[in-house]
N, C-alpha and C positions, 0 to 999 in steps of 0.2 A: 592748293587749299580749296575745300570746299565751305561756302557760307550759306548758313541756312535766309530764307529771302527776307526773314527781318534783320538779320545782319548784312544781306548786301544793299537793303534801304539805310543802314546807318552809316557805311563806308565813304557816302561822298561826305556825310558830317562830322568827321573823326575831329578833323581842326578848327571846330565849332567849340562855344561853350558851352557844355552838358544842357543848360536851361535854355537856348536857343537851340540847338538840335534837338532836342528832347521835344518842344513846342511845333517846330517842324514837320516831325515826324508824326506830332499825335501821339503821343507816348508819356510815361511819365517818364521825370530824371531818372531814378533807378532803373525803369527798362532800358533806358539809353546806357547807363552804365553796365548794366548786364550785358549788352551787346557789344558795347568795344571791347571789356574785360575778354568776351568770350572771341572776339577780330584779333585784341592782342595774341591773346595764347595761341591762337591757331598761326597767325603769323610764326611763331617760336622766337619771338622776341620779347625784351623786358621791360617794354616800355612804349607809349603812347608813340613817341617818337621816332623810336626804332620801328614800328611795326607802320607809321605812316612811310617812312624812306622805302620799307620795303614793297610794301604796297604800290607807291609810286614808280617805282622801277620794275613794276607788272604790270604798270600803263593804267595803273586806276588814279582816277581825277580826283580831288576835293574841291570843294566850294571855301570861297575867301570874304568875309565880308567887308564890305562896301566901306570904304573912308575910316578905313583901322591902316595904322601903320605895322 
């Protein structure tokens, strides 16, 4: 999979919520959603979740926030 480099600045934020990575990144919510939309499909999976497992099992990291269960 290749990710253009504002999709691999969104990669560590997948498991973020859209208005907190979004803020992050300096972006608006829709571009953040543009960019995982366009991280899932390229994954070739259907889904947020599906496409973070797979992701993770390519040794890419996500960030967790602090004192959330």
């Amino acid at each position: 999979m290749t990710f253009t480099p504002a999709e691999q600045r969104a990669l560590p934020l997948l498991t973020q919520p859209e208005k907190i990575a979004a803020h992050r990144l300096g972006v608006s919510q829709s571009a953040f959603k543009y960019h995982k939309a366009n991280i899932i499909r390229k994954t070739g999976t259907a889904n947020l979740c599906s496409a973070v497992a797979t992701l993770a099992a390519q040794g890419h990291a996500f960030e967790c926030l602090e004192g959330r269960a």
